[in-house]
Phi, psi and omega in degrees: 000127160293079210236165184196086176277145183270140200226125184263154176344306200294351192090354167310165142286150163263139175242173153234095189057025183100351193254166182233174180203129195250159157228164166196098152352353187206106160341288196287001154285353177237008186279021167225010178277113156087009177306324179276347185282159202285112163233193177240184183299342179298346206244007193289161172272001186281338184272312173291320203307312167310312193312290175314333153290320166303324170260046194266021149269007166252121162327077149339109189221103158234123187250146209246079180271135172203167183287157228249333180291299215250007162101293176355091184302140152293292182209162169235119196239113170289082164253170179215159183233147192201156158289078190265135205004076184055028187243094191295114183264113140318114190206179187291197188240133212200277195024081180055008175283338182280168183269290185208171189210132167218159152322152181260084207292149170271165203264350165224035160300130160241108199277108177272106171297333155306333191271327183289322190293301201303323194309308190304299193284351143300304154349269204287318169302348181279349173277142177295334146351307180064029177303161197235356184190128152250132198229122215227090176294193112062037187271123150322168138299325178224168194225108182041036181092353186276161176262155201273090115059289194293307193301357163288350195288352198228205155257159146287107175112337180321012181266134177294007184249152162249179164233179184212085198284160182223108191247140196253006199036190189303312228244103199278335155311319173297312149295329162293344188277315168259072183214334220311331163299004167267354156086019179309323211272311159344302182279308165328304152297314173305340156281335184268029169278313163280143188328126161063020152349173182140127178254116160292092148299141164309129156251347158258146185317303184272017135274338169274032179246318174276333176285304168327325195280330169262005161272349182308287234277290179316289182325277161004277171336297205289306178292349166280357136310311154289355180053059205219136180264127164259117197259321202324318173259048155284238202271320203257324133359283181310303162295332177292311179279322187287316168328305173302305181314308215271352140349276178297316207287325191284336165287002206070032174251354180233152191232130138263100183246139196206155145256115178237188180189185198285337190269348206194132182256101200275359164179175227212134120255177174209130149184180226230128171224122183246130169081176166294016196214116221266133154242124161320108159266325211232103108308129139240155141247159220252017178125138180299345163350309187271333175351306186296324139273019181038065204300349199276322209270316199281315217288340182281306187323315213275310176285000169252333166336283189337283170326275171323339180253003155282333186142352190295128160242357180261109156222142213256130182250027165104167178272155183110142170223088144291146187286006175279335184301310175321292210301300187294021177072045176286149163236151167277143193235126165312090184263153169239157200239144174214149187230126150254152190249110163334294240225153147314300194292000173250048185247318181313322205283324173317298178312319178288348189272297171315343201263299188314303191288305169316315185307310168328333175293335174256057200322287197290310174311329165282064150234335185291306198295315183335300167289335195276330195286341196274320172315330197271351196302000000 
């Protein structure tokens, strides 16, 4: 086993105020620490488990928080360490596929968050590692009503992301009624006109693998069309999502969803679900052809329809504010972003991370500032 404890001269763990912080180099030594404890769907093993075999040319840094008396884990933070122009970086394990990223909280921890903070980030300047900067992206405020701890390491909301929830209640007619200018029931008929119509979920691995593939192909399509560079189906990508899929699809947490009929598989979703609570990730569509049903707009309504009559009532349509979102009554939810500086040699990168977030307060002036602070990246 890869456990790497941090040892103060006496051979202790270094503690803080009592918490100890374990590190461990291999996912799967830990994907079962906390299993019952609070996260969202980014921290699920159906999620991680993939990440980490896709993204297997990035160092695996999961740290293991716990009391320092009874042993007792607190938390689990999924991260990783990688080299950017010679600057050892920490960060969750991510690199833009998650929503959000949080600790993995235990369900009945009582969290002193200055103590948990100070515990990690000693934890890691204390590794022979020498790392120079943690960059803690995309956090909620809270991890299952608990509050998520790290975000004090910040501001609250400082992330240029949002999340964008849709919460429908009990009773899905009524949500549909205050939607009713996107016209769903419309776009409907007009898709069900056509030969063998019809809205899916995968219920098996090699179908949502084949629907994946055509969604690689549409997405494709589409951003070469915007003149937009597209990574999702290269390699690792590809292997990351089918991961999730074949993982995932028989419990129901990762959903494929499509409209297809005989001539076409005319749009695609993907997304991951936990809990009462759906996050949108993935769209295609087969093309303006189709417009007149607006397949992109029907196939999310038709998988959140779906979803609500399993139990789901939260569903998050993702970072991004596209204006479609609005129309399904999305609201914004405040992610916050936090940079520390390990090291001397990461504190400009901090700094320049924190200048970068105060600005968002300021559109114009981040617009003067912007390229010079993205040269620092």
């Amino acid at each position: 086993m890869t456990f790497l404890s941090v040892e103060q001269l006496n051979g202790q763990v270094s503690s803080t105020s009592g918490i100890s912080v374990d590190f461990v180099r291999d996912w799967r030594q830990v994907a079962l620490r906390l299993s019952a404890g609070h996260r969202t769907a980014f921290q699920h093993g159906d999620w991680l488990g993939p990440w980490y075999e896709a993204f297997h040319d990035l160092a695996p840094l999961i740290a293991v928080i716990s009391d320092a008396a009874t042993g007792k884990d607190i938390a689990v933070v999924p991260m990783i360490s990688h080299v950017r122009r010679g600057i050892r970086i920490v960060e969750f394990a991510d690199l833009g596929v998650s929503d959000n990223n949080v600790p993995i909280l235990a369900l009945d921890a009582e969290l002193d968050a200055d103590a948990v903070n100070k515990a990690l980030v000693d934890a890691l300047r204390a590794l022979p590692d020498r790392f120079d900067l943690l960059r803690l992206k995309k956090m909620p405020a809270h991890v299952g009503g608990k509050p998520n701890p790290l975000v004090s390491l910040g501001r609250i909301g400082s992330s240029s992301l949002n999340g964008n929830l849709v919460l429908t209640g009990d009773d899905y007619g009524d949500y549909q009624a205050s939607i009713k200018r996107m016209q769903m029931p419309r776009c409907w008929r007009v898709f069900s006109r056509h030969d063998g119509a019809r809205f899916e979920i995968a219920t098996d691995v090699a179908r949502a693998h084949e629907l994946l593939d055509v969604m690689d192909a549409q997405q494709q399509a589409r951003m070469h069309k915007l003149g937009s560079r597209f990574v999702l189906n290269d390699k690792t990508h590809a292997r990351f999502y089918r991961g999730v899929a074949r993982q995932g699809v028989a419990d129901g947490y990762a959903v494929v969803s499509a409209l297809v009929c005989d001539e076409a598989v005319v749009a695609t979703a993907f997304g991951v679900r936990y809990g009462a609570t759906y996050f949108l990730l993935r769209i295609s569509h087969a093309g303006d052809s189709w417009s007149s049903c607006s397949p992109g707009l029907l196939v999310t309504e038709r998988t959140m329809a779906a979803l609500h009559a399993e139990g789901v009532r939260r569903f998050d349509l993702s970072i991004g504010n596209q204006d479609y979102k609005r129309r399904f009554g999305a609201e914004q939810v405040p992610l916050t972003d936090v940079s520390v500086a390990l090291s001397w040699r990461g504190a400009p990168y901090a700094w320049r991370d924190h200048a970068a977030q105060g600005l968002r307060r300021y559109p114009r002036l981040a617009a003067i500032a912007t390229p010079a602070l993205r040269r620092m990246r």
